[in-house]
N, C-alpha and C positions, 0 to 999 in steps of 0.2 A: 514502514515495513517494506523491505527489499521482496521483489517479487520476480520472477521468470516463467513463463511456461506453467503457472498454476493453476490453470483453469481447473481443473478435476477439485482441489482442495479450495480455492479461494474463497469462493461465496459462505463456504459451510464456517471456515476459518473465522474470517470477516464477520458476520453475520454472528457466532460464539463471543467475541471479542466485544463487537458493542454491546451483544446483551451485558457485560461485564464492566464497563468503563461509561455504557452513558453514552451521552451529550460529548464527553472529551473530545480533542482533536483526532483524527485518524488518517495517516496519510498512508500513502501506498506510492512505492516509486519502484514503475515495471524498465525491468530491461531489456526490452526489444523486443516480447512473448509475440511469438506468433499462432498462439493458438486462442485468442480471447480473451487473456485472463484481465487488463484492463476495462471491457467492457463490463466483465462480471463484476468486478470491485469495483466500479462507478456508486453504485447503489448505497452501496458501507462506506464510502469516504473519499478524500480528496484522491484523484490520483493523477500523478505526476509520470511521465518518460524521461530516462537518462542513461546515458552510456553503460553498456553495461559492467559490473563489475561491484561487488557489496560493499564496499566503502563508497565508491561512488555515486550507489543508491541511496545510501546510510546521510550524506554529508549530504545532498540535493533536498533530501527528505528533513535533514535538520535546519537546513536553511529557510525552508517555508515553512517548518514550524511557529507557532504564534502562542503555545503553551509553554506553561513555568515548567513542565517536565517532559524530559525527551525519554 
């Protein structure tokens, strides 16, 4: 999941997501937020930094995937 500047929505987002999927894999790949939103998505799942831009989050985030579904 591409992420920016989410802190206001992440946790709530995050945290709706698992209850729905589990155990599944969950990544989060922030681009450069400078307001927390990494620290708040720690909690819900893997999270990764990368330049920012949504493909570029997108591909980072499917590269450290380890699940048969992206």
């Amino acid at each position: 999941m591409p992420v920016l500047n989410e802190a206001q929505l992440v946790a709530r987002t995050l945290a709706d997501t698992r209850a729905v999927i589990g155990d599944a894999e969950l990544i989060v790949v922030d681009g450069g937020s400078g307001d927390g939103t990494p620290e708040l998505a720690r909690p819900y799942a893997h999270v990764l930094s990368a330049r920012r831009g949504r493909a570029v989050q997108m591909n980072a985030g499917a590269m450290l995937a380890r699940g048969e579904v992206l």
